[in-house]
N, CA, C, O and CB atoms as a CASP TS submission, in Angstrom:
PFRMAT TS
TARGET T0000
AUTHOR 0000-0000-0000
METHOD Language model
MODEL 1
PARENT N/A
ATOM      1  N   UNK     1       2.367 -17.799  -8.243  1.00  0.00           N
ATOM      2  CA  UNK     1       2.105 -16.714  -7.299  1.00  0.00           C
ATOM      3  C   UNK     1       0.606 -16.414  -7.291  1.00  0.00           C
ATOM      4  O   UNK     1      -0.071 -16.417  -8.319  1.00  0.00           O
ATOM      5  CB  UNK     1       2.926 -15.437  -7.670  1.00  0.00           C
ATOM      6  N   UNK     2       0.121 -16.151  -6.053  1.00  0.00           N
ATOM      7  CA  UNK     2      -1.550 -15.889  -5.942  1.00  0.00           C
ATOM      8  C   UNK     2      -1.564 -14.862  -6.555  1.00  0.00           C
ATOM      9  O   UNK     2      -0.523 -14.493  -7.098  1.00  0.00           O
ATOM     10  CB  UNK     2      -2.331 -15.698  -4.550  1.00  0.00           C
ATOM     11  N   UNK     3      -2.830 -14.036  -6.660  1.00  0.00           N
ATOM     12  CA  UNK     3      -3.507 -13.014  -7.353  1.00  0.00           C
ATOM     13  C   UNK     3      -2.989 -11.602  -6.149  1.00  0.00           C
ATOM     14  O   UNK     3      -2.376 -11.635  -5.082  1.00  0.00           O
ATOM     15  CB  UNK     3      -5.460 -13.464  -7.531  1.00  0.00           C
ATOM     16  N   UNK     4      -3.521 -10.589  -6.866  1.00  0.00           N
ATOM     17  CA  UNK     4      -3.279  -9.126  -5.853  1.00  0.00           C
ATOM     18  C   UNK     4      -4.335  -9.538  -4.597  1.00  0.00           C
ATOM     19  O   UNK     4      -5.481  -9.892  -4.874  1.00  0.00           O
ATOM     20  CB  UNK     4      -3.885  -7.272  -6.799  1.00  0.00           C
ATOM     21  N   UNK     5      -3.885  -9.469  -3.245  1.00  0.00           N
ATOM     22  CA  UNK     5      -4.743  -9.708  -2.185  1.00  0.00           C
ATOM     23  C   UNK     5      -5.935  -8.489  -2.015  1.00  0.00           C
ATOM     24  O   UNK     5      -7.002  -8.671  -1.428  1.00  0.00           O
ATOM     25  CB  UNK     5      -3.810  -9.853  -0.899  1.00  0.00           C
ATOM     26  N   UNK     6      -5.491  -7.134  -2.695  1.00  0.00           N
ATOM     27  CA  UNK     6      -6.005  -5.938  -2.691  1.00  0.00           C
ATOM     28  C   UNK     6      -6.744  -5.429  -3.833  1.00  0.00           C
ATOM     29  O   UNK     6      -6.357  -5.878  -4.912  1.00  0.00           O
ATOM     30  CB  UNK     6      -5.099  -5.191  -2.434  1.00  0.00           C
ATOM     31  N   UNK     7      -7.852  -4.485  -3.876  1.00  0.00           N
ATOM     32  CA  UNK     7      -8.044  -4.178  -5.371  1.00  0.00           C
ATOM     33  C   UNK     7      -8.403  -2.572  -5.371  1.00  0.00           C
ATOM     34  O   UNK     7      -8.703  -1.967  -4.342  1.00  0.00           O
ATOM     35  CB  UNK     7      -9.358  -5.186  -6.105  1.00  0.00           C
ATOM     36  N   UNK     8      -8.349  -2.133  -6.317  1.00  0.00           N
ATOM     37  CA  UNK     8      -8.289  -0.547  -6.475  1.00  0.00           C
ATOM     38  C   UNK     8      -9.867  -0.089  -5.795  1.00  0.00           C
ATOM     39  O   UNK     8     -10.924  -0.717  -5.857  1.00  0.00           O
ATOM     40  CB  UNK     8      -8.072  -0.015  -8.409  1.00  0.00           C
ATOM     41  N   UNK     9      -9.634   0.972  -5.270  1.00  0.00           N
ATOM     42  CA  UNK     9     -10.130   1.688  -4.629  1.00  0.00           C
ATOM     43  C   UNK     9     -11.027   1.267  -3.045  1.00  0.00           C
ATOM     44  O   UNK     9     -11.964   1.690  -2.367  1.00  0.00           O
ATOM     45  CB  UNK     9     -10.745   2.200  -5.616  1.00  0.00           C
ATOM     46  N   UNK    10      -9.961   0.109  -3.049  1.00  0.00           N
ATOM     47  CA  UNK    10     -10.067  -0.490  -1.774  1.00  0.00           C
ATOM     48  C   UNK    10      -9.204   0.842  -0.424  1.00  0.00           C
ATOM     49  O   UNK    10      -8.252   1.543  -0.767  1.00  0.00           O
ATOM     50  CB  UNK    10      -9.135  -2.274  -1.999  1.00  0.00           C
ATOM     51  N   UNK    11      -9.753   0.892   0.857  1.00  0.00           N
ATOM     52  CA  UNK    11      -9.160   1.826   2.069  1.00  0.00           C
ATOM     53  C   UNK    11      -9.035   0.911   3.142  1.00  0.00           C
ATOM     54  O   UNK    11      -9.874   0.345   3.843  1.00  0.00           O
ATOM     55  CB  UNK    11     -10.122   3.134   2.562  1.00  0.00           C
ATOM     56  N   UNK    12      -7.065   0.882   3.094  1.00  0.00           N
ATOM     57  CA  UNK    12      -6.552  -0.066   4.160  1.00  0.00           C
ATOM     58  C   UNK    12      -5.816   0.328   4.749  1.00  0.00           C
ATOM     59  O   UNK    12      -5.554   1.471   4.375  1.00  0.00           O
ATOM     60  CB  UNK    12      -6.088  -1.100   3.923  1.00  0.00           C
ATOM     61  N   UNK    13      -5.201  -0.005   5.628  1.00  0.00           N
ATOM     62  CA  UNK    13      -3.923   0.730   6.857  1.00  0.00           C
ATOM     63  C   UNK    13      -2.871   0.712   6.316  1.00  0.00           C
ATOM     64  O   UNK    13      -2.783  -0.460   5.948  1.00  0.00           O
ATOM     65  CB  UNK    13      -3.547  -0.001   8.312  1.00  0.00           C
ATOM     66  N   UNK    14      -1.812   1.317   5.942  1.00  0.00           N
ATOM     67  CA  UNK    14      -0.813   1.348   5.779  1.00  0.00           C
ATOM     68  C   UNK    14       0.196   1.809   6.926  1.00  0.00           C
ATOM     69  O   UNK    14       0.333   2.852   7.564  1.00  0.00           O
ATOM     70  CB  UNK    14      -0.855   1.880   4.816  1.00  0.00           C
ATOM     71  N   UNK    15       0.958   0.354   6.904  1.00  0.00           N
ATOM     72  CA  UNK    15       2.447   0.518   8.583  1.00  0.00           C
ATOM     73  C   UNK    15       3.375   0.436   7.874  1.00  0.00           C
ATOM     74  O   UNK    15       3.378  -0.253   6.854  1.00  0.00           O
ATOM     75  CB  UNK    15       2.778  -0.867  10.080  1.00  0.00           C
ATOM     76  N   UNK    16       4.687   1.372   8.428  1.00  0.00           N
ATOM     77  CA  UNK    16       5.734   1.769   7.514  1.00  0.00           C
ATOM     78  C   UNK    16       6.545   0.546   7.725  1.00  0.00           C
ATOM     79  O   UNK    16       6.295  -0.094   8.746  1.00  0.00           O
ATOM     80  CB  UNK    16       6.493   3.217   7.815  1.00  0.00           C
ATOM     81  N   UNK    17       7.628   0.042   6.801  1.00  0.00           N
ATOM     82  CA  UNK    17       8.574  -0.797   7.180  1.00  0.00           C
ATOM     83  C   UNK    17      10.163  -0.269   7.914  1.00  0.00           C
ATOM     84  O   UNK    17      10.600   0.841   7.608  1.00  0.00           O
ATOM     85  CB  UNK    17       8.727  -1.505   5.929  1.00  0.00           C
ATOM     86  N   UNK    18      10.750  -0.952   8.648  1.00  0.00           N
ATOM     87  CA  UNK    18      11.431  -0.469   9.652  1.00  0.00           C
ATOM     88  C   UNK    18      12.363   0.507   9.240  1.00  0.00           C
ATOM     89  O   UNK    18      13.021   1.109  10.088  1.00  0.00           O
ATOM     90  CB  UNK    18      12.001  -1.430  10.321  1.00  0.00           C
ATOM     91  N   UNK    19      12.510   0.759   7.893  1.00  0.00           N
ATOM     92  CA  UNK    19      13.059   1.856   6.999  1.00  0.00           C
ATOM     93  C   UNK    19      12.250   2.925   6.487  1.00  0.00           C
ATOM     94  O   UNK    19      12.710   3.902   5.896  1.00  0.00           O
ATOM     95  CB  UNK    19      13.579   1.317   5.910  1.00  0.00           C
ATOM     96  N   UNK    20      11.432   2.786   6.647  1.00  0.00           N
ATOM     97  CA  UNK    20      10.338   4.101   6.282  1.00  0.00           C
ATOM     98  C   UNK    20       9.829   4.958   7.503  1.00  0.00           C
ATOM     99  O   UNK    20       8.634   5.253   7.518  1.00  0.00           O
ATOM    100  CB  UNK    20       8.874   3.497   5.570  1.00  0.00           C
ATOM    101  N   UNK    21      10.461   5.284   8.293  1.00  0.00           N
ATOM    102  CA  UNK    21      10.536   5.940   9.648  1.00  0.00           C
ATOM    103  C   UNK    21       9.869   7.179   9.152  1.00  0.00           C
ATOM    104  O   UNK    21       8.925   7.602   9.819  1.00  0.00           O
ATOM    105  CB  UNK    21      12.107   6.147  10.377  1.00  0.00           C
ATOM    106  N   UNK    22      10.219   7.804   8.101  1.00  0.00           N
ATOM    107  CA  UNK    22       9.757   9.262   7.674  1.00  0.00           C
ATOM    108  C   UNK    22       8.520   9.031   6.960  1.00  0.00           C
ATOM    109  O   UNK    22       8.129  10.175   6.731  1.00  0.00           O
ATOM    110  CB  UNK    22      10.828  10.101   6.704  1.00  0.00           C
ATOM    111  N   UNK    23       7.660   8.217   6.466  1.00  0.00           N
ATOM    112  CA  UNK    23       6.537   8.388   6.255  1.00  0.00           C
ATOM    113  C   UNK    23       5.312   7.492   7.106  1.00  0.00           C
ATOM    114  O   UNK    23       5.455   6.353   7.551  1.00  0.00           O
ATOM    115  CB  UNK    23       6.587   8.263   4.966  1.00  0.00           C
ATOM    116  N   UNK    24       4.540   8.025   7.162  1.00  0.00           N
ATOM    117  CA  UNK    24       4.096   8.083   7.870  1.00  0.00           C
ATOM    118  C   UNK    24       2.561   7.099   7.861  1.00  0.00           C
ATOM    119  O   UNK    24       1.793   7.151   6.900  1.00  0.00           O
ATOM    120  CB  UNK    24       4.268   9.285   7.971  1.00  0.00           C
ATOM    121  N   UNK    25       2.332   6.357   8.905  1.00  0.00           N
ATOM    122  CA  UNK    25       1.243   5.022   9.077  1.00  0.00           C
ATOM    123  C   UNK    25      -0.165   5.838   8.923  1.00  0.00           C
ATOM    124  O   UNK    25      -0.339   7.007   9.270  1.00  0.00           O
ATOM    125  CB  UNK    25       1.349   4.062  10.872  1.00  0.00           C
ATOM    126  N   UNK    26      -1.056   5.036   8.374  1.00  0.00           N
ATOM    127  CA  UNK    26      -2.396   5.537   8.350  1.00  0.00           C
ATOM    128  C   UNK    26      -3.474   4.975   7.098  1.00  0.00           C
ATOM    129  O   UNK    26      -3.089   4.067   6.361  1.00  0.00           O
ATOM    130  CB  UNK    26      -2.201   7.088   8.260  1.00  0.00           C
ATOM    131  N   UNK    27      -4.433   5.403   6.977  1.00  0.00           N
ATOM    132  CA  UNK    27      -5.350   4.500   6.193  1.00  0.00           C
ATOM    133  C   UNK    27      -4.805   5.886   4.937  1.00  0.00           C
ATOM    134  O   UNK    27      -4.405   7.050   4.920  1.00  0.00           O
ATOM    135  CB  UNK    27      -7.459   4.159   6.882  1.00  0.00           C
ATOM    136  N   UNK    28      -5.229   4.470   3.806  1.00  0.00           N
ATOM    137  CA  UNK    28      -4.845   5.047   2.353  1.00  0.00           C
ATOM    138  C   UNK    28      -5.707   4.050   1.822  1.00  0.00           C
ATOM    139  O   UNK    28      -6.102   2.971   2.265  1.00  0.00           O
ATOM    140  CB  UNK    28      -3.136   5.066   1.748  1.00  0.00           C
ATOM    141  N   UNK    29      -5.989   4.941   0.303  1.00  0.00           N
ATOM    142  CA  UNK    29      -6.919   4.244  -0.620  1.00  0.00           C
ATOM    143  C   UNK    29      -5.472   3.008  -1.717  1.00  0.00           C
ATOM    144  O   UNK    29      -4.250   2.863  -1.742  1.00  0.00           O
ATOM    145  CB  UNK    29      -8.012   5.890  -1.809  1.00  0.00           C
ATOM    146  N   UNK    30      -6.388   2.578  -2.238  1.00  0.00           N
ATOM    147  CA  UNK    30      -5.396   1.677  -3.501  1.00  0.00           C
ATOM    148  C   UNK    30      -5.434   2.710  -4.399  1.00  0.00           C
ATOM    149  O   UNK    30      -5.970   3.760  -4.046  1.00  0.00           O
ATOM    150  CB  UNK    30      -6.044   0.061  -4.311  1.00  0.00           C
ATOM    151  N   UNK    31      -4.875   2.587  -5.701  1.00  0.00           N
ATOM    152  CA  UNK    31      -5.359   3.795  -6.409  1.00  0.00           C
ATOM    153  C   UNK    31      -4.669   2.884  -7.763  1.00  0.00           C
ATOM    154  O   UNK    31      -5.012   3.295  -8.872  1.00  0.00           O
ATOM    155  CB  UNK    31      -4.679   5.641  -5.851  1.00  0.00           C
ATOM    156  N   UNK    32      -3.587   1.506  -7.724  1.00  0.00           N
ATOM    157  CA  UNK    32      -3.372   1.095  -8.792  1.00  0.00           C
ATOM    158  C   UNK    32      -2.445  -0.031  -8.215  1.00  0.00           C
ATOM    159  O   UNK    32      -1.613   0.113  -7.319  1.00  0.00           O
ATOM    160  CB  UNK    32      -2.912   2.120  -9.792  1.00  0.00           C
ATOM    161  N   UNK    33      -2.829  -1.487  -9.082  1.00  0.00           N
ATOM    162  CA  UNK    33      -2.115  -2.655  -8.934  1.00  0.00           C
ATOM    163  C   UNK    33      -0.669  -2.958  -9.637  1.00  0.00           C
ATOM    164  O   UNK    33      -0.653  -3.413 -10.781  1.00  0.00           O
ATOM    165  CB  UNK    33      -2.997  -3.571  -9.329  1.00  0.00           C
ATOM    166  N   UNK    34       0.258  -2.757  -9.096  1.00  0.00           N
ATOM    167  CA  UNK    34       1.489  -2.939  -9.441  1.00  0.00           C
ATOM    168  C   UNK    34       2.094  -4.606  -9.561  1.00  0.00           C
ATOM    169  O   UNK    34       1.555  -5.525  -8.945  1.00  0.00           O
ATOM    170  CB  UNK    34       2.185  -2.104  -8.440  1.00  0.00           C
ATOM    171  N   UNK    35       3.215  -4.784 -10.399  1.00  0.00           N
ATOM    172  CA  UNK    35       3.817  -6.299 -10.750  1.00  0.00           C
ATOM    173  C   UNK    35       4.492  -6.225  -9.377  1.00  0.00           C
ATOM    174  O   UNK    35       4.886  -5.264  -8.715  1.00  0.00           O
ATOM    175  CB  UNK    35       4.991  -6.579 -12.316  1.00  0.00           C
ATOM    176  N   UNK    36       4.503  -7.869  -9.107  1.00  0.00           N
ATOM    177  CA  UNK    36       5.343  -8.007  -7.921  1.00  0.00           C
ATOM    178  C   UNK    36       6.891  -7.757  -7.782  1.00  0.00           C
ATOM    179  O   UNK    36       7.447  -7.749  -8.881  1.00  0.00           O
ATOM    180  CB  UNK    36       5.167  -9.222  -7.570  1.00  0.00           C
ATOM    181  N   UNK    37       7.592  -7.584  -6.884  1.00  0.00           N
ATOM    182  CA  UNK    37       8.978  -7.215  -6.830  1.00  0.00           C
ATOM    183  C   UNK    37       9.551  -8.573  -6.075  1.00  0.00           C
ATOM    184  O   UNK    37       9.456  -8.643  -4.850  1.00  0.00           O
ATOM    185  CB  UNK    37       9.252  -5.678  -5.988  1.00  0.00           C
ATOM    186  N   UNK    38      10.116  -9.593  -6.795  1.00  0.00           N
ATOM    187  CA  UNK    38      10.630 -10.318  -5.584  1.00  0.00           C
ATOM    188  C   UNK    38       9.569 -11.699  -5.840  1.00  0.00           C
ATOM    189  O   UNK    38       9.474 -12.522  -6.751  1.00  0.00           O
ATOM    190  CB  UNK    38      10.413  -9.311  -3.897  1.00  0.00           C
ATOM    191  N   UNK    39       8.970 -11.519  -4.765  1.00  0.00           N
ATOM    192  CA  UNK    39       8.238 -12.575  -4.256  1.00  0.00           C
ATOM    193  C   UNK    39       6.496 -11.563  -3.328  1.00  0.00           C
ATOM    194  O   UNK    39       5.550 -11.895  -2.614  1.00  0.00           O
ATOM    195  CB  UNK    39       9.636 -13.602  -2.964  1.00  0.00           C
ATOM    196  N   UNK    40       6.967 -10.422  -3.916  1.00  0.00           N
ATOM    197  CA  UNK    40       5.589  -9.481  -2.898  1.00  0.00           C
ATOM    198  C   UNK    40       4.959  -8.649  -3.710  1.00  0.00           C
ATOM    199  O   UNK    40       5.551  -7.588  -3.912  1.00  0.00           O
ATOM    200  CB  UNK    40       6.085  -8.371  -1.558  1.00  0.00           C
ATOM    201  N   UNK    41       3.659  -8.841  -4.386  1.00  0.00           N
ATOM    202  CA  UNK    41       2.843  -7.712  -5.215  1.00  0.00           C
ATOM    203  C   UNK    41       3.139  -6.490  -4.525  1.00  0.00           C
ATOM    204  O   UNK    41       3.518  -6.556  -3.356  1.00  0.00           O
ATOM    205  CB  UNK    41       1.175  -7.916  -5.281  1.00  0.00           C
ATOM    206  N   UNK    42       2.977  -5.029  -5.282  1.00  0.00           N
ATOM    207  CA  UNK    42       3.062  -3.928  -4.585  1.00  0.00           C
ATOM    208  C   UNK    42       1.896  -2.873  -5.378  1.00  0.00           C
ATOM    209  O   UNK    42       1.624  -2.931  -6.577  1.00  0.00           O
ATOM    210  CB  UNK    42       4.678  -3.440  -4.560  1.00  0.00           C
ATOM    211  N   UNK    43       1.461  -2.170  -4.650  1.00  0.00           N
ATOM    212  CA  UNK    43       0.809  -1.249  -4.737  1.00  0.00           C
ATOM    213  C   UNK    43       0.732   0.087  -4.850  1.00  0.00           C
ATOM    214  O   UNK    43       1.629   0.659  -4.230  1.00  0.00           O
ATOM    215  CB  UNK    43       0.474  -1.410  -4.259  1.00  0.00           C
ATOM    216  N   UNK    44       0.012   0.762  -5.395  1.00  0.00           N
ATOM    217  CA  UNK    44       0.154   2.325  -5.309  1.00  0.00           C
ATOM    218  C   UNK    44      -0.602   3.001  -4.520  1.00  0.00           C
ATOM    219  O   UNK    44      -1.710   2.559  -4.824  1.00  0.00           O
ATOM    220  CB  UNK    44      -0.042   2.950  -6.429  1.00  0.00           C
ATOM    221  N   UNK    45      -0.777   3.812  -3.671  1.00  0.00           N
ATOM    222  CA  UNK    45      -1.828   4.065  -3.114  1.00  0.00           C
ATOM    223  C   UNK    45      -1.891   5.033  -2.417  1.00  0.00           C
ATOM    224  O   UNK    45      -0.780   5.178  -1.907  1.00  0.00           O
ATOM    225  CB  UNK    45      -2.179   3.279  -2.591  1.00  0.00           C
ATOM    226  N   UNK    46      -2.779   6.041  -1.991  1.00  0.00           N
ATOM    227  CA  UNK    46      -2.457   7.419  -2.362  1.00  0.00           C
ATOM    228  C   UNK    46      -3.824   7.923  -0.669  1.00  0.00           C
ATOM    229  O   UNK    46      -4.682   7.104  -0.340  1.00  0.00           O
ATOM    230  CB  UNK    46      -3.004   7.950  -4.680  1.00  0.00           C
ATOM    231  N   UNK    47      -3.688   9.259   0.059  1.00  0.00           N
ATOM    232  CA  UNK    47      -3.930   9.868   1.114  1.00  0.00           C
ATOM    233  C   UNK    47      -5.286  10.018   1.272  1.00  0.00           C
ATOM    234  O   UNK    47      -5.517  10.506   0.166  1.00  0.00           O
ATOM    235  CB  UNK    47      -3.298  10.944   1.167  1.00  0.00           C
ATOM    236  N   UNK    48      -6.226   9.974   1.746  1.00  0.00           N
ATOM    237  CA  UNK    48      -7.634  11.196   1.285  1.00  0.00           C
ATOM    238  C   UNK    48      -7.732  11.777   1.889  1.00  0.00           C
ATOM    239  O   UNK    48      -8.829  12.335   1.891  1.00  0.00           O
ATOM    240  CB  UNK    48      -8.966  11.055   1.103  1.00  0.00           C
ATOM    241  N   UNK    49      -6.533  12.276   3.150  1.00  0.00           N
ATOM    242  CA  UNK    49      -6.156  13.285   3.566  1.00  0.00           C
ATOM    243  C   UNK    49      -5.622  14.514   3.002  1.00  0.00           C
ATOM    244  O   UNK    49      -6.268  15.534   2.764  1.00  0.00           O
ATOM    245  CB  UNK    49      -5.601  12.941   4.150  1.00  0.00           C
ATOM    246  N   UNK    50      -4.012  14.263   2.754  1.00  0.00           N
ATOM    247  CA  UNK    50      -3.227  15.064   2.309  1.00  0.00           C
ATOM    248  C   UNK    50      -2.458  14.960   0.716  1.00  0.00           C
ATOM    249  O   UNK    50      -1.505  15.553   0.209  1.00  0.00           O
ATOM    250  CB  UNK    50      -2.427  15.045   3.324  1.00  0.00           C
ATOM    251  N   UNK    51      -3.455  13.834   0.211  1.00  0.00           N
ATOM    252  CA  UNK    51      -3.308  13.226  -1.269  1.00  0.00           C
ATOM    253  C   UNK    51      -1.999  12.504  -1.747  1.00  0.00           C
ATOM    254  O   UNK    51      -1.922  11.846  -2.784  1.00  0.00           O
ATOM    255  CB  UNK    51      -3.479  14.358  -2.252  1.00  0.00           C
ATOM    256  N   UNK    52      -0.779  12.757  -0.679  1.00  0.00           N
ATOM    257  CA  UNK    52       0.368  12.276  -1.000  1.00  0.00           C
ATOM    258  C   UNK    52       0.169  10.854  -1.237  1.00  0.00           C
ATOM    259  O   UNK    52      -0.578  10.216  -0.496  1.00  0.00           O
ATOM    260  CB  UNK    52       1.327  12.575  -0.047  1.00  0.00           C
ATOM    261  N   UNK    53       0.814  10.273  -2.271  1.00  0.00           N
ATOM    262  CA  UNK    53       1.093   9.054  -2.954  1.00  0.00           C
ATOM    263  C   UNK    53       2.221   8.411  -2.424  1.00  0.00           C
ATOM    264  O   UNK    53       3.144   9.035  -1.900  1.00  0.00           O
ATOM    265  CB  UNK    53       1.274   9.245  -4.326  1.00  0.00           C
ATOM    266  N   UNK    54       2.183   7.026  -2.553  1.00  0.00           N
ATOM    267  CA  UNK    54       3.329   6.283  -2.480  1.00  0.00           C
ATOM    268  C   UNK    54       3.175   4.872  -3.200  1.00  0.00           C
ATOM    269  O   UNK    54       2.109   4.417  -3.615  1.00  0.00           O
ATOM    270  CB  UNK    54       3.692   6.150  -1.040  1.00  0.00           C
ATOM    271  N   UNK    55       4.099   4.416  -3.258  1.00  0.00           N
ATOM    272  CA  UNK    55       4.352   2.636  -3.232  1.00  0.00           C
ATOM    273  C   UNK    55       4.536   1.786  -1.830  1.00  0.00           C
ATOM    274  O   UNK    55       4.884   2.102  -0.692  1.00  0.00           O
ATOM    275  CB  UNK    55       5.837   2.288  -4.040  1.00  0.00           C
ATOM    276  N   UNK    56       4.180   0.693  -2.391  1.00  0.00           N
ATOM    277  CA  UNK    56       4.146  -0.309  -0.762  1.00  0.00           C
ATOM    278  C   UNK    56       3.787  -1.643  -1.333  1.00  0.00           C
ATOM    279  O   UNK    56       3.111  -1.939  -2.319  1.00  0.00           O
ATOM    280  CB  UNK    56       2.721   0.197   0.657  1.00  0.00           C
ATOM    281  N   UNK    57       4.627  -2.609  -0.158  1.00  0.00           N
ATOM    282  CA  UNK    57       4.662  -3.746  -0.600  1.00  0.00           C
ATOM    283  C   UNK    57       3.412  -4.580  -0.013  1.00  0.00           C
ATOM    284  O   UNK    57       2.902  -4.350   1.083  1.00  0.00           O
ATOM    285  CB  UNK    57       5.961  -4.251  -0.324  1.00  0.00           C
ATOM    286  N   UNK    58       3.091  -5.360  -0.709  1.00  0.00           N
ATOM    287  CA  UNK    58       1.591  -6.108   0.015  1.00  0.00           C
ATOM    288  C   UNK    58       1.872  -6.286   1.332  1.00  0.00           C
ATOM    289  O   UNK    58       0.833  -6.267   1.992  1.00  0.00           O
ATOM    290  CB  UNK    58       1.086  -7.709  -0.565  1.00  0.00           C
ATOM    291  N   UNK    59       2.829  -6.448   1.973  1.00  0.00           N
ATOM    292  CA  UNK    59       2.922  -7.003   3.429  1.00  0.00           C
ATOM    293  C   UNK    59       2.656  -5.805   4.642  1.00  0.00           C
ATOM    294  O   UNK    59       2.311  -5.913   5.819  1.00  0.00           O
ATOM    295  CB  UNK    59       4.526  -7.674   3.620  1.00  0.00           C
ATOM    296  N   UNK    60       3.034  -4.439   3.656  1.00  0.00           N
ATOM    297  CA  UNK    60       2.909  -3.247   4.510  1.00  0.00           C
ATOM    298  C   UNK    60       1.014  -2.866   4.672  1.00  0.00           C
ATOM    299  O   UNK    60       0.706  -1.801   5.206  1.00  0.00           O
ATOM    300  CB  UNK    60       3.940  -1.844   3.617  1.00  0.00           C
ATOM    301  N   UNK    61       0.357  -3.428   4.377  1.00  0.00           N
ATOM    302  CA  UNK    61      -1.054  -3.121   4.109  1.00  0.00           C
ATOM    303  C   UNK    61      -2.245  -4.123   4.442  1.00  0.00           C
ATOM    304  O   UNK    61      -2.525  -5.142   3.810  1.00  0.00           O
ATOM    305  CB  UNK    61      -1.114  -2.863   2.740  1.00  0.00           C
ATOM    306  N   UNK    62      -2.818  -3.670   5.452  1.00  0.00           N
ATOM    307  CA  UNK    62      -3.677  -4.273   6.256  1.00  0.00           C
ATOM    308  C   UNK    62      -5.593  -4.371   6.063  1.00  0.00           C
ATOM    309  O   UNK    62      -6.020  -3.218   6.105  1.00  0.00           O
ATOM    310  CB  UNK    62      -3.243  -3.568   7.442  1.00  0.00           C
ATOM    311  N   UNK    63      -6.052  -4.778   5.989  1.00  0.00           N
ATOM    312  CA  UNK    63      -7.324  -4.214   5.833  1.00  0.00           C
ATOM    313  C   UNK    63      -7.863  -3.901   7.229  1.00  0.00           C
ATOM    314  O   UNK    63      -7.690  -4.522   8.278  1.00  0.00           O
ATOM    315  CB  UNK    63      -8.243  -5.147   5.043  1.00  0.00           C
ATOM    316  N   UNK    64      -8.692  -2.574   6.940  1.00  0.00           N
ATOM    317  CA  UNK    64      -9.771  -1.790   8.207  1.00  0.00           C
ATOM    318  C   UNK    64     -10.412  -2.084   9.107  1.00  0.00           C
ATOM    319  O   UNK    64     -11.020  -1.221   9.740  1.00  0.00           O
ATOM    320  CB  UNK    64     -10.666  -1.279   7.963  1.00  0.00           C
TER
END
């Protein structure tokens, strides 16, 4: 498996997956590199808006 495509305190787009209807798309910082799930690194990565945090899978996250 390649390396994390992303690295902490990197600011990239985050698009919800077709199940995440309730949260909501927009640029977010990295904030910590997570083990992959599957076959997809995932990430932590958090608002510099409204500070809310989440998880997300590398595929949900775009660069700027």
């Amino acid at each position: 498996m390649h390396a994390h495509k992303f690295q902490i305190g990197q600011n990239l787009v985050y698009t919800p997956g077709p199940y995440d209807h309730q949260k909501g798309a927009g640029v977010f910082e990295v904030t910590r590199l997570l083990p992959a799930t599957g076959d997809e690194y995932q990430y932590r990565i958090k608002s510099p808006d409204s500070g809310q945090e989440r998880v997300v899978r590398e595929s949900q996250l775009q660069s700027r």
